[in-house]
C-alpha positions as CSV (number, residue, x, y, z in Angstrom):
1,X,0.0,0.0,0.0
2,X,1.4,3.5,-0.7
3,X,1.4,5.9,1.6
4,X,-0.3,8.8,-0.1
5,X,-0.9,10.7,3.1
6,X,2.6,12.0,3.5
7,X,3.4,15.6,3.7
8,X,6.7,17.2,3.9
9,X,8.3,18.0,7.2
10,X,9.2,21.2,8.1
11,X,12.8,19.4,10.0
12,X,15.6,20.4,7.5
13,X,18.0,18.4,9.3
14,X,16.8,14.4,8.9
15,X,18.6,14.7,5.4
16,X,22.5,12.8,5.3
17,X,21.2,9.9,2.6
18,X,19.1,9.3,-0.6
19,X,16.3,7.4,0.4
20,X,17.6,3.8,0.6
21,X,14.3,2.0,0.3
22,X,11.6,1.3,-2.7
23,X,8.5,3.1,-2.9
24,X,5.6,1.2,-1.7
25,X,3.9,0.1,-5.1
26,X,2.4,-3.5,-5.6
27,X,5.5,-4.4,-6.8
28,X,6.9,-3.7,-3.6
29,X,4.1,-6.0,-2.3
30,X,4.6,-9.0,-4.6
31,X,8.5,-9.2,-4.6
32,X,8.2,-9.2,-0.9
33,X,5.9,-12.1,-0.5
34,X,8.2,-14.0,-3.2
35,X,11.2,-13.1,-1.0
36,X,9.3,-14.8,1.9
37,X,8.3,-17.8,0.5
38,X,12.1,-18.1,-0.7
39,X,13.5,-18.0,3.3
40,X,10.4,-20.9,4.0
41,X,11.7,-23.0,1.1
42,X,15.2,-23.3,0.7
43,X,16.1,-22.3,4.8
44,X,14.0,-25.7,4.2
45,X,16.3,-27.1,2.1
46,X,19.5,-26.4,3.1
47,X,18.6,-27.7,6.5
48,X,17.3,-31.0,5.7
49,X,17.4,-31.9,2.0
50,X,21.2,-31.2,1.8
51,X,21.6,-32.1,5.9
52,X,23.6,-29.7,6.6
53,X,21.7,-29.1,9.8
54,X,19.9,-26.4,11.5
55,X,22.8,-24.6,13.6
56,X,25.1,-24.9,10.9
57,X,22.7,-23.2,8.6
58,X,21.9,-20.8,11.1
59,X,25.5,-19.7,10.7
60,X,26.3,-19.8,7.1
61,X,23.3,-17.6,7.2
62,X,24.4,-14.8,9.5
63,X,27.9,-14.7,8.3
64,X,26.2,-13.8,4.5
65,X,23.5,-11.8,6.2
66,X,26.5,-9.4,7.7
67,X,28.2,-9.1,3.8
68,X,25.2,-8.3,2.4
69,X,23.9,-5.7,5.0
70,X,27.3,-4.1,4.3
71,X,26.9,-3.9,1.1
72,X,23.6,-2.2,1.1
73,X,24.5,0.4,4.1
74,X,27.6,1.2,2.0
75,X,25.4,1.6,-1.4
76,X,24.8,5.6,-1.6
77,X,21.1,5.2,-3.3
78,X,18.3,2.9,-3.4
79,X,19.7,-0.2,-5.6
80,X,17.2,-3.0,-6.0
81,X,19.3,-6.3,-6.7
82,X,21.3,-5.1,-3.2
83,X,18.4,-4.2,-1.4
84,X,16.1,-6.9,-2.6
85,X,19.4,-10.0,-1.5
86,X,19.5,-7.9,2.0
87,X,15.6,-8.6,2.3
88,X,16.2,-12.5,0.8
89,X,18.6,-13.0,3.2
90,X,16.7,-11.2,6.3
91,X,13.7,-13.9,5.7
92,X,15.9,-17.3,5.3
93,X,18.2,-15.8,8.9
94,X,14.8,-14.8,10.8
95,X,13.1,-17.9,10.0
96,X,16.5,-19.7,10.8
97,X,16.6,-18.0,14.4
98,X,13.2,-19.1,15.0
99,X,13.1,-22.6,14.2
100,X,16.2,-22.6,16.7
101,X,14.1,-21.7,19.7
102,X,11.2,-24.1,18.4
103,X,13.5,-27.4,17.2
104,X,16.8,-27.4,19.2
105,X,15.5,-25.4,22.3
106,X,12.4,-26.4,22.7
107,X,10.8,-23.3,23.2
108,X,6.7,-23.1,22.8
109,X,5.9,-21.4,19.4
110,X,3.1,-19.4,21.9
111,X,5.8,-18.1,24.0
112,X,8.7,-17.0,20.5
113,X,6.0,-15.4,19.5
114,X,4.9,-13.3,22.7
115,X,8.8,-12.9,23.0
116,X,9.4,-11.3,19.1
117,X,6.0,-9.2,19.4
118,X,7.7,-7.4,22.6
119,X,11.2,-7.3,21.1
120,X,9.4,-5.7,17.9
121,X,7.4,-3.4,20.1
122,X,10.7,-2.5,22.2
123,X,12.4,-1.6,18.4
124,X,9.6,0.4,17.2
125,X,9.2,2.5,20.2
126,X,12.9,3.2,20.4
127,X,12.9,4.0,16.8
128,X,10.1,6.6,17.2
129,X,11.4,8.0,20.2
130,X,14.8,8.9,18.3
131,X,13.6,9.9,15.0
132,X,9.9,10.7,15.7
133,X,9.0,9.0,12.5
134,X,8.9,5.4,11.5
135,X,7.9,6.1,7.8
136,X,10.0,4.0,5.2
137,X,9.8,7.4,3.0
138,X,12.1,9.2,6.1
139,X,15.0,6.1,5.5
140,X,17.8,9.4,5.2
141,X,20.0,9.0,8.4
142,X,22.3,5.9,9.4
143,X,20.1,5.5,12.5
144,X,17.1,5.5,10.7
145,X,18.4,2.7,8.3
146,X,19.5,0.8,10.9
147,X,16.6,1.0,12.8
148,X,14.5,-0.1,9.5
149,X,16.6,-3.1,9.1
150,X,16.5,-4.1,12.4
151,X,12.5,-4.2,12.2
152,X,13.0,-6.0,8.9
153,X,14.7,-9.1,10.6
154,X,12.5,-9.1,13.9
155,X,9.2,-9.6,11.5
156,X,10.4,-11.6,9.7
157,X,10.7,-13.8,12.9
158,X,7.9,-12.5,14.6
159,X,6.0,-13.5,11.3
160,X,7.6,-16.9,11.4
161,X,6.7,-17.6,15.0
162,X,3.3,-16.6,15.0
163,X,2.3,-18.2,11.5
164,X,3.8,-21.6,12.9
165,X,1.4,-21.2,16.2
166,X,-1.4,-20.8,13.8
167,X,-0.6,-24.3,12.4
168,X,-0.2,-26.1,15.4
169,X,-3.4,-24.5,16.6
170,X,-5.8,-25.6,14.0
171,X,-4.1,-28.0,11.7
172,X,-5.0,-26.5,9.0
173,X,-3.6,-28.2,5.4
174,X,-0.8,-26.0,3.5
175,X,-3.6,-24.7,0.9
176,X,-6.0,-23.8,3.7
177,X,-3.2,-21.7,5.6
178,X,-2.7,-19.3,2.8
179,X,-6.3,-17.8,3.5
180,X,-6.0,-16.6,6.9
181,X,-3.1,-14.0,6.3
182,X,-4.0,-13.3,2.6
183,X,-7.5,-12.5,4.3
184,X,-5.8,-10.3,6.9
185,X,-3.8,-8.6,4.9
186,X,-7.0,-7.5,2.5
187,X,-8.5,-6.2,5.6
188,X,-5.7,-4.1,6.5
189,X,-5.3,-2.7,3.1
190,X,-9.4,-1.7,3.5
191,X,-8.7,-0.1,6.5
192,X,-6.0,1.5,4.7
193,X,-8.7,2.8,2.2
194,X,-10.6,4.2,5.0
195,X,-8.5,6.0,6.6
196,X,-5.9,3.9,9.1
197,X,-3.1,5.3,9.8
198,X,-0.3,4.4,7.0
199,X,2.6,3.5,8.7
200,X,0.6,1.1,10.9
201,X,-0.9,-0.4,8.4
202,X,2.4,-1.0,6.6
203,X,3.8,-2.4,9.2
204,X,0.8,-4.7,9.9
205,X,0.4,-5.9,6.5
206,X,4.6,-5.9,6.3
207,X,4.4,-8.8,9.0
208,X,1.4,-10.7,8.0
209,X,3.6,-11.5,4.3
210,X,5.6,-13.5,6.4
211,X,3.3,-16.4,7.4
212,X,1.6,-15.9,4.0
213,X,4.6,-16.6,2.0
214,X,5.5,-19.4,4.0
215,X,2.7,-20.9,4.0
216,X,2.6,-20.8,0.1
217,X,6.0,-21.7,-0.1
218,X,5.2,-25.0,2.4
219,X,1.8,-25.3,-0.4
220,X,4.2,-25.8,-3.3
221,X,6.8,-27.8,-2.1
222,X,4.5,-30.8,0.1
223,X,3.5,-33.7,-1.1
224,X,0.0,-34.0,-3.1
225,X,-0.9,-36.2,0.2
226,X,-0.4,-33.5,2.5
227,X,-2.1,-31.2,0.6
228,X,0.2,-29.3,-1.1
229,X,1.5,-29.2,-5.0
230,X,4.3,-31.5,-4.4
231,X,7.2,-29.9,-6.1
232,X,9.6,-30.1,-3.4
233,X,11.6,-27.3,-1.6
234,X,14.4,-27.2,-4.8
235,X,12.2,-26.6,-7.1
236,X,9.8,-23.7,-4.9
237,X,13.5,-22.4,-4.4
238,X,14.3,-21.7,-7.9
239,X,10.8,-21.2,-9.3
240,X,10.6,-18.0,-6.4
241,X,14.2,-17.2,-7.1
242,X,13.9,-16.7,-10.5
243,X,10.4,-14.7,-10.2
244,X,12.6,-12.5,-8.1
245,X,15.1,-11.7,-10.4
246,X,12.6,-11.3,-12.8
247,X,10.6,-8.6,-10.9
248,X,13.7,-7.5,-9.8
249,X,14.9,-6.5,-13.4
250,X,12.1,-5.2,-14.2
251,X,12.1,-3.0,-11.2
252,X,15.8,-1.6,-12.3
253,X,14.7,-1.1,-15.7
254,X,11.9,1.0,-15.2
255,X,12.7,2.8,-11.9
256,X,9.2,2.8,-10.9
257,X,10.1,2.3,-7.2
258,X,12.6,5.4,-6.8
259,X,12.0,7.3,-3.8
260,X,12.9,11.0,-5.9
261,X,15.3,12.5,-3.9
262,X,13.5,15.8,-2.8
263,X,11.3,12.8,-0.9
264,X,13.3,11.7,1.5
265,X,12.7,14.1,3.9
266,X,8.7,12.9,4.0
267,X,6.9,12.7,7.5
268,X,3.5,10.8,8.3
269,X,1.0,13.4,8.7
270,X,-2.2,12.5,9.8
271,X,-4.8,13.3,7.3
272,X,-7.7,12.8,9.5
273,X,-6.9,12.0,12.8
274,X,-10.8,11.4,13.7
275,X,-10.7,8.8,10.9
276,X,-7.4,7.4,12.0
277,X,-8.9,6.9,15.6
278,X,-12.1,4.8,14.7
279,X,-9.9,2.7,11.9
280,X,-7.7,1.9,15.3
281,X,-11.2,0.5,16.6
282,X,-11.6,-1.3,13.0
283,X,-8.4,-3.3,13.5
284,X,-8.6,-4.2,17.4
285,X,-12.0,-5.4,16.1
286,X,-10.4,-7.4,13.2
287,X,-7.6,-9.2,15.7
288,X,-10.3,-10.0,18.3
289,X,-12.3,-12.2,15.4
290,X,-9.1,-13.4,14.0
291,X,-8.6,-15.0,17.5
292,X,-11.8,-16.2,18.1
293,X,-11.2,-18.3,14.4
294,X,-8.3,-19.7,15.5
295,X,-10.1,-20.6,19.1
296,X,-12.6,-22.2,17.2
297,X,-10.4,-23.9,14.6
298,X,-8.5,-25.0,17.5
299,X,-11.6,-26.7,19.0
300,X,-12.4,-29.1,15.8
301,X,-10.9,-32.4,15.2
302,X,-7.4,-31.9,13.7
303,X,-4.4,-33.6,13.3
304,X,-1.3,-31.1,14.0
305,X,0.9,-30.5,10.8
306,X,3.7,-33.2,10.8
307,X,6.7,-32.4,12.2
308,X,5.0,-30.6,15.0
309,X,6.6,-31.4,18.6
310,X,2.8,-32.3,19.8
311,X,2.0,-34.1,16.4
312,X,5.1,-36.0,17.3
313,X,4.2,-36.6,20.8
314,X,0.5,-38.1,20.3
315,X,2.0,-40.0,17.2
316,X,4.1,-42.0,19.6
317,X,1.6,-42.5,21.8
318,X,-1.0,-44.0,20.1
319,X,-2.2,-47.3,20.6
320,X,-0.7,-49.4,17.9
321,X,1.6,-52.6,17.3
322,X,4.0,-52.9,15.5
323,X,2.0,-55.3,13.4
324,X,-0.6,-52.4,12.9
325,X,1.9,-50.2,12.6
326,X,3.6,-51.5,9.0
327,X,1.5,-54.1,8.3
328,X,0.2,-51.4,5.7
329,X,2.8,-51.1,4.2
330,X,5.2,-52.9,1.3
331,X,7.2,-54.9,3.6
332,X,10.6,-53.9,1.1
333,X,9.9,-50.4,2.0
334,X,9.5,-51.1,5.5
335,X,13.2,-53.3,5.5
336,X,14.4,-50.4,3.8
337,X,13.5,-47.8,6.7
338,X,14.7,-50.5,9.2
339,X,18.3,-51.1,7.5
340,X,18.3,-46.9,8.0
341,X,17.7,-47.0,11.1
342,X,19.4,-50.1,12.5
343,X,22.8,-48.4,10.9
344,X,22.2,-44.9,12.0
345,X,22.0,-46.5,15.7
346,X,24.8,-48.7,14.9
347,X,27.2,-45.7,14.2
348,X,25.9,-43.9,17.2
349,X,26.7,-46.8,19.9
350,X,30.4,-46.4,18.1
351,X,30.4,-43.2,18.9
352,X,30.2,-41.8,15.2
353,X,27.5,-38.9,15.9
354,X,28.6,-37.5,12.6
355,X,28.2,-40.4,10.9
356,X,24.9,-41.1,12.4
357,X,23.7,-37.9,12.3
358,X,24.5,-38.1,7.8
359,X,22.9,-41.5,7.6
360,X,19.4,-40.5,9.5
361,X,19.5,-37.9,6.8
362,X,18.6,-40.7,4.4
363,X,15.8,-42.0,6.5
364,X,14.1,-38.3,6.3
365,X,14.4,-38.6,2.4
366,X,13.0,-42.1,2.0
367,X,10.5,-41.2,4.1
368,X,9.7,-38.4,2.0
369,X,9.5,-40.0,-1.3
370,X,7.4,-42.5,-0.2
371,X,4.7,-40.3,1.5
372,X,2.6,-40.0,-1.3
373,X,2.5,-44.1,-1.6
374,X,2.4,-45.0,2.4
375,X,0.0,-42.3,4.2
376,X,-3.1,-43.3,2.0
377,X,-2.2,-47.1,2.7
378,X,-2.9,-46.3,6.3
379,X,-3.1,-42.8,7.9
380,X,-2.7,-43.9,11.7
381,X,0.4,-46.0,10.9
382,X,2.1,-43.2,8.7
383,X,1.3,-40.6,11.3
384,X,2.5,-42.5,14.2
385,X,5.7,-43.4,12.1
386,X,6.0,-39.6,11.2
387,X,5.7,-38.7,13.9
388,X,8.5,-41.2,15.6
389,X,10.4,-40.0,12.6
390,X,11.1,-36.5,13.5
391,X,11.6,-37.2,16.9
392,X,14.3,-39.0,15.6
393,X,15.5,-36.4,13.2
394,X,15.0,-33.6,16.1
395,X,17.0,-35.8,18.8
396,X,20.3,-36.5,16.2
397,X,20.3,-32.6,14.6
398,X,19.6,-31.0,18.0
399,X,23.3,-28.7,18.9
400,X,23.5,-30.6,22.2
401,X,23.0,-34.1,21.5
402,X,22.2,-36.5,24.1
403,X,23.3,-39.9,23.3
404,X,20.2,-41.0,25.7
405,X,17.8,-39.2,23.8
406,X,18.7,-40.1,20.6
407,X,18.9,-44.1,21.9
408,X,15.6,-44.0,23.2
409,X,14.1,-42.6,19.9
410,X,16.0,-44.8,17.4
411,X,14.8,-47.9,19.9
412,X,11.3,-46.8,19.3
413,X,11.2,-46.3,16.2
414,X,13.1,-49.8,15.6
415,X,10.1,-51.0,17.7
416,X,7.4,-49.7,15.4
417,X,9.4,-51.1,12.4
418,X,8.9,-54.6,13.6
């Protein structure tokens, strides 16, 4: 959404840079939700299709986050293939810093999200307080770009977080997920319309992109049994990548996101501050009926997404045999996931966690492959095995292994597998 009701501020002395951010166009819009679903898909597949792990990737990931934000705070204009990698990179390191708390540190997606909302809050108000503007058309001081950037990455985790929650919360299928935000996000853009105050709305809509372009990026690349369009995270990667590059040489071609440089000195001025206080009304309203959906949704019959600590959890629980458990099931494909994990448990008793920690990698992948065959065979069986599965996974890739832990879930899953 533009923000059309900016005026000029009379404070001559905000002005050290050339604006250093895009105008807010659809394009803006579009090339941001694509830049999202990019973080979702290949953090995704870096992690576990190439098993490099989560920590490790976490790192890769900062160390090229740090090049590139150099290279865009030492860039004297608005530049969009810099600027556009900066934002890339931002989603694939939040949503890396978040699945950190949630996989290897076990901590509750309800409380990350609490957690990010205040530390957003916390950014926002000190921002203000210093600049007395947190308009993306006043990015024309160090501080303020700084600032900006820093909100960037915290959304982008906040955004992570919370759309995550909302999965676990009503198990809704990949397709079905995109809805919520893209529904949100239409409702902020009417209240925009009627009057909201810009910059909130921005900011608003500027975090809901985050869940919604995961939750398309998870749509494309699950299986056609979960739900999704089955074309993997490699392929989401590229297809997103190359709309990317696409928009984003379209975007340096025609220059239609240019801040002009007599703008950067723009302030939010309220247009009609009567209007702007009822619209505040309009969205307390909107987020007191988006949590009574997901109360509700939370209430029906649902599986949780796989790969979800409490999916997992009930999974292993649940009152099968081993018999009942693979009996489903080609009994080749079922020797095959019990060679996997017999050897992955073999190289951990010799004290190979390397080795172990590689070999479970192709478990995950067989697994994977064969979803599409197995879950409709029998849905209890797969979920229970799925669910065993990533405890699995979650035990051998944690940073702080415990040989117990990992023992205990190879043994049960070993179990299952007869």
């Amino acid at each position: 959404m533009a923000t059309n009701t900016e005026r000029r501020s009379a404070a001559p002395d905000v002005r050290g840079l050339l604006n250093k951010v895009p105008e807010v166009t659809v394009w803006f819009w579009v090339i941001k939700i694509l830049c999202t679903t990019v973080g979702e898909s290949f953090a995704d597949w870096i992690n576990t299709t190439l098993g490099v792990g989560l920590v490790n990737t976490s790192l890769i990931f900062t160390a090229v986050l740090a090049a590139v934000l150099v290279w865009q705070l030492r860039t004297p204009r608005y530049v969009p293939f810099v600027y556009w990698l900066t934002v890339v990179v931002l989603s694939v390191t939040g949503t890396l810093y978040t699945d950190i708390l949630t996989d290897s540190q076990g901590v509750p997606l309800a409380v990350s999200s609490a957690v990010f909302a205040v530390v957003l809050a916390a950014v926002f108000g000190v921002w203000f307080a210093r600049e007395r503007t947190l308009s993306i058309h006043s990015i024309v001081t160090r501080p303020r770009e700084l600032f900006y950037w820093l909100a960037i990455l915290v959304t982008f985790a906040l955004g992570t977080a919370t759309g995550d929650w909302t999965l676990e919360l009503t198990g809704w299928a990949p397709g079905v997920s995109v809805l919520l935000p893209l529904g949100l996000i239409a409702a902020i853009v009417l209240g925009w319309r009627l009057g909201a105050g810009a910059v909130l709305s921005f900011w608003l809509a500027y975090i809901l992109t985050r869940p919604l372009g995961a939750n398309l990026g998870d749509w494309f690349a699950s299986p056609s049994g979960d739900g999704g369009l089955g074309l993997g995270t490699a392929v989401t990667s590229v297809v997103f990548l190359a709309a990317i590059l696409a928009t984003v040489l379209h975007l340096t071609r025609s220059r239609s996101d240019v801040i002009e440089a007599d703008g950067g000195a723009r302030a939010i001025g309220a247009a009609n501050p009567a209007r702007e206080r009822i619209m505040l009304g309009y969205y307390a309203v909107l987020a007191v009926a988006t949590a009574a959906l997901l109360v509700w949704a939370h209430s029906q019959p649902h599986t949780a997404p796989a790969g979800e600590e409490g999916d997992a959890s009930e999974s292993a629980s649940a009152p099968l045999t081993p018999e009942q458990a693979t009996s489903s099931f080609p009994p080749a494909e079922v020797a095959k996931f019990r060679t996997i994990t017999s050897d992955t448990l073999a190289k951990l008793n010799a004290g190979d966690q390397k080795g172990a920690t590689a070999r479970i990698t192709d478990l995950e992948k067989a697994w994977d492959d064969d979803q599409a065959t197995l879950q409709p065979k029998n849905q209890q069986a797969w979920t229970l095995l799925d669910g065993q599965i990533d405890q699995v996974l979650k035990a051998l890739r944690t940073s702080r292994p415990d040989r117990t832990t990992e023992t205990k879930t190879l043994d049960t899953l070993l179990t299952s597998l007869g």
